[in-house]
N, C-alpha and C positions, 0 to 999 in steps of 0.2 A: 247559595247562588248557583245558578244552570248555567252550564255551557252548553253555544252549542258546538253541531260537528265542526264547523271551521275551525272556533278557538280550539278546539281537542287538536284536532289536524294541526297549527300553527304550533303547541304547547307540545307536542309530542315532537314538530320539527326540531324544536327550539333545545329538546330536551338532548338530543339528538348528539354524540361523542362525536368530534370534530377528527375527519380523519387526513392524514396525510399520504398522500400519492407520495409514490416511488416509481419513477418513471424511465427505464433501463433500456437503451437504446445500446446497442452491440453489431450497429450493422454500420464501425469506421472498418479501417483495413487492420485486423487482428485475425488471429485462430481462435478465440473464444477462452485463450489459456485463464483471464480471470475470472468468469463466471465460472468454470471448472471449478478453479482455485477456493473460492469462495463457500462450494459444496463442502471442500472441507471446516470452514470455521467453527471453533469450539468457544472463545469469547469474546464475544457472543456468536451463538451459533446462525445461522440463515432463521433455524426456525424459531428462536428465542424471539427474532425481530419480529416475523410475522405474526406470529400468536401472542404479541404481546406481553410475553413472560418477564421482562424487565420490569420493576419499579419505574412509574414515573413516566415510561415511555407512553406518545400518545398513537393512539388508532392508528395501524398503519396497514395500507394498500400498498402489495409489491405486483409490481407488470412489470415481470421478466419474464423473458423465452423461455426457462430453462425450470419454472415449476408454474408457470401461469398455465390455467386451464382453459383459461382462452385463445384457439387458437386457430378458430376456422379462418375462410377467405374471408374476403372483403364482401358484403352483401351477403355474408351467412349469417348462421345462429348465433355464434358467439364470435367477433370481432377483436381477437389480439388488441388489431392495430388501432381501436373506437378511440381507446382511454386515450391515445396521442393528440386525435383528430379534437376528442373533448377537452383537450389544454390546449392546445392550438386554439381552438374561440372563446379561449377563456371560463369553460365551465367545469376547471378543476382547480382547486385552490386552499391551503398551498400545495406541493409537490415539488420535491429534488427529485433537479433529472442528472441521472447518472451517464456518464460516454464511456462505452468502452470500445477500443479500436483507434488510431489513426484520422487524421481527417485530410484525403486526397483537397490535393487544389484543382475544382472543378472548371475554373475557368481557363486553362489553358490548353483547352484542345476545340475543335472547331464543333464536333459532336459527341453522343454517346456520353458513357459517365461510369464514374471507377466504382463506386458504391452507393447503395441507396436504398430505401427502408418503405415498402409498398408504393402504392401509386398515389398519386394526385386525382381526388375523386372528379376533381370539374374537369382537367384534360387527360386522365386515363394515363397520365405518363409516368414512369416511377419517380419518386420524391427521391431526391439525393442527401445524403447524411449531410451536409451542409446547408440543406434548406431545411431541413428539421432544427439544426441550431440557430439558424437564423430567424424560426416562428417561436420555438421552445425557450431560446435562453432568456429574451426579456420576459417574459412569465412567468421563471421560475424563482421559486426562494433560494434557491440552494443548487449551486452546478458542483458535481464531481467526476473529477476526471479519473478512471481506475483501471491503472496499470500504465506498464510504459511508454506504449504507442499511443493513449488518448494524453498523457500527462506531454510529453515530450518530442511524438512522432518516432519511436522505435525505431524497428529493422526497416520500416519501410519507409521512414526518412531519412536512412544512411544515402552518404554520397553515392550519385550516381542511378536515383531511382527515378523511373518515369513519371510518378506520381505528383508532385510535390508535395507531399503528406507532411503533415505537421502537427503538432497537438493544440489540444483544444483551447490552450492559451494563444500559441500563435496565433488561433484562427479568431477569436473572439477578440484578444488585446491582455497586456500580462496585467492590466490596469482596471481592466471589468468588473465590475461589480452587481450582483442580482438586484433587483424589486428592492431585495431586504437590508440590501448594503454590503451585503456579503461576499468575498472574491472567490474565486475558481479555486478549489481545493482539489490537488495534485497526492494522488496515494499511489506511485509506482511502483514499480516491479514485473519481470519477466520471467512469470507472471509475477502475479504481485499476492506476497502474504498474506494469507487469508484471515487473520486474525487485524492485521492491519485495517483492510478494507472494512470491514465488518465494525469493527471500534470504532472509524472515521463515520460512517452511516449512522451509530448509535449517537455519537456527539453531537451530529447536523439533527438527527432527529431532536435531541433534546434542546437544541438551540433551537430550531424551529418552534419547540412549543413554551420559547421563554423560559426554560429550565438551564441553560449555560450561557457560560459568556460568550464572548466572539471566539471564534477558533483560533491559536496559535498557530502562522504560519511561517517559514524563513522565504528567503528570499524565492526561494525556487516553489514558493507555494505550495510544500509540503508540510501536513503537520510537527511541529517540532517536538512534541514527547515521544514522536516513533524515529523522527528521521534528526536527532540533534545529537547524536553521536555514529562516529564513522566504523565499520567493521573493527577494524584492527584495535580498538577501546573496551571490544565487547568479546573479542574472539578468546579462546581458552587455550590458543597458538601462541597468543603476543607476548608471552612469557621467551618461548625460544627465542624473538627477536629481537629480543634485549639481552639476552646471551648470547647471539651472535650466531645461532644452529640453527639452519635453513635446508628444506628437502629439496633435494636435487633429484626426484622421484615420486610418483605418485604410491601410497601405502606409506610413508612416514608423517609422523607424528608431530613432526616440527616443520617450522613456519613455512609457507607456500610460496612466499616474495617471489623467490627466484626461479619459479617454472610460472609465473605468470599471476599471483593476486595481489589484485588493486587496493585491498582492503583497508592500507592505512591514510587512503584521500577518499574513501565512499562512504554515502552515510547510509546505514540501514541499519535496522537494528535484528536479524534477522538471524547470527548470532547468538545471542542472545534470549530469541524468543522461540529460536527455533522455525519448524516448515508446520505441524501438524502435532495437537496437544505437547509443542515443546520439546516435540522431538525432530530432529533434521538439521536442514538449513547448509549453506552451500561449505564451510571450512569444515564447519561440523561434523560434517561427514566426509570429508577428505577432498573436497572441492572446492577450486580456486572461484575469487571476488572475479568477475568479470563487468560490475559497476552497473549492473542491469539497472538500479534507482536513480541515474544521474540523467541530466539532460544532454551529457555529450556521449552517452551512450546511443550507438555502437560504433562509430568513428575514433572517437579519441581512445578508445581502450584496445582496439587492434592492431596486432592478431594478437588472440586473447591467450595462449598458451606461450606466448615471450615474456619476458624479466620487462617489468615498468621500466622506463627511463631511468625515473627520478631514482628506484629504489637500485640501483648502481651506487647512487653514492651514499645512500642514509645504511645499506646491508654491508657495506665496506665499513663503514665508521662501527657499524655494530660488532660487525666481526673482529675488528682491532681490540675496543673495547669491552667486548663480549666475551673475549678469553679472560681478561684481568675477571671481570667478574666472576664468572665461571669457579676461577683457581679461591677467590674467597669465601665465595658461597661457600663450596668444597671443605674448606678449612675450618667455616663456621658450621656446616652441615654435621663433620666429623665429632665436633665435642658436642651440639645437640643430640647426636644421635646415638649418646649414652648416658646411663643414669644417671644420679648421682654417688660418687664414693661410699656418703656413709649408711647406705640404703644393702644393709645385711646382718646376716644374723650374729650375735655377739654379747657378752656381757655390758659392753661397754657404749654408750651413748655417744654417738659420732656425728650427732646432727648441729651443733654449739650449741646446745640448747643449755641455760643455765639457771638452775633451780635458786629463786628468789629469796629462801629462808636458809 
């Protein structure tokens, strides 16, 4: 039986790998610290995503700044900003759009605007990052917010800013849910772990193509296999602080409490995973928790080079009881840390061993 061209045309559309936009908007009020960040990923890498190198993962289209080769003006050859304009009326689908940066509050000034992501083709006038969320987010499958300032409002929601910046849950409601049912998933950090970010994409990716479950979130709408233990669970420090031996210095080796890390109320796993293939990370290399993954970061953890509050009295109680242990370890240390007696040379069999016949 003959085909003709249309069925071919239709049969070839049909045949056609369904792909998923990745749609990376980076123009809240950030430095760009996590698309940086992200250049370094190793599991999975940026490029593992793109090219499809995962098992299972489906077609995926990335429009980011930061390796899209799209990037003329507006009315040029190649249009960046088209793939946006083409979700906007609906003719991308599905697509997670990703925020990185802050979201100023644009309504409270008479004119002018804090940030904003090309123009508005019918009035010529720039599009502000919060009318992009406002056409973008009911359309999309999958909102993620990546890093601290779109999760939470950063530095530039601390007290005292002109902006009212706030993150992308503020802006949208912590209660939001996409198209597909799915809420606002929060991957911070200042910046944010690049392996982090990267695994939370690969996940959304596979849930988007019916391949995972719903994503595990806590309350603060971060993932919880990255963010369900706090620094100080994961650090290779928290040993001294249950003996009671805290630096009073930066270049020691034991625990950081007392010149200022927050690490035993922060959850990250960062630690643990390390900065870059597993190596770095903020204690790890001799560097205090300053809570960069919390929502009350940077307000409640300053100034970040003083003794916590709370940890006055949990490094008191340690230091009391952190000598007693000290002296026993010590004592149990001393006869571990010799052989046993009858382990030498001799006629004579000194191990009880006692021959059967």
């Amino acid at each position: 039986m003959m085909t003709t061209p249309t069925e071919s045309k239709e049969t070839a559309e049909a045949s056609k790998e369904p792909v998923v936009h990745i749609l990376w908007i980076n123009a809240g009020l950030s430095c760009d610290g996590d698309s940086v960040a992200l250049t370094a990923a190793s599991q999975p890498s940026i490029e593992e995503i793109v090219l499809g190198a995962l098992p299972g993962l489906p077609k995926v289209a990335v429009h980011w700044p930061l390796i899209d080769f799209e990037s003329g003006p507006v009315q040029g050859t190649d249009v960046f900003i088209e793939w946006f304009f083409k979700a906007d009326r609906g003719e991308l689908d599905p697509f997670v759009l990703v925020v990185e940066g802050s979201i100023p509050n644009e309504g409270i000034k008479a004119e002018g605007y804090w940030c904003g992501f090309g123009n508005d083709p019918e009035t010529g006038q720039p599009m502000t990052t919060s009318q992009w969320l406002d056409r973008l987010a009911p359309k999309a499958t999958a909102v993620l917010a990546a890093g601290t300032c779109a999760t939470y409002g950063g530095i530039h929601a601390m007290a005292g800013n002109p902006t009212g910046a706030m993150g992308v849950a503020d802006y949208l409601g912590w209660d939001w849910r996409s198209k597909a049912g799915l809420p606002i998933v929060n991957v911070p950090g200042c910046p944010i772990q690049p392996d982090n970010l990267s695994e939370t994409i690969v996940y959304l990716l596979y849930q988007v193509a019916g391949q995972a479950p719903m994503i595990p979130l806590d309350e603060a709408l971060r993932p919880t296999w990255l963010f369900g233990q706090t620094v100080h669970e994961g650090c290779d420090r928290a040993g001294y602080y249950e003996q009671g031996q805290f630096a009073t210095e930066y270049g020691s080796p034991k625990c950081l409490v007392k010149i200022g890390c927050w690490g035993p109320v922060v959850k990250c796993n960062v630690p643990k995973r390390g900065w870059m293939n597993g190596i770095g990370g903020c204690p790890n290399v001799g560097g205090i928790c300053i809570a960069c993954t919390m929502p009350g970061f940077p307000d409640k953890f300053m100034p970040f080079m003083d003794e916590p509050p709370g940890a006055r009295i949990s490094s008191a109680a340690s230091s009391a009881y952190g000598g007693v242990v000290r002296t026993l370890r010590s004592i149990t240390l001393r006869t571990a840390d010799k052989e046993p007696k009858w382990r030498k040379r001799g006629r004579e069999l000194l191990t009880g061993y006692r021959a059967p016949w």
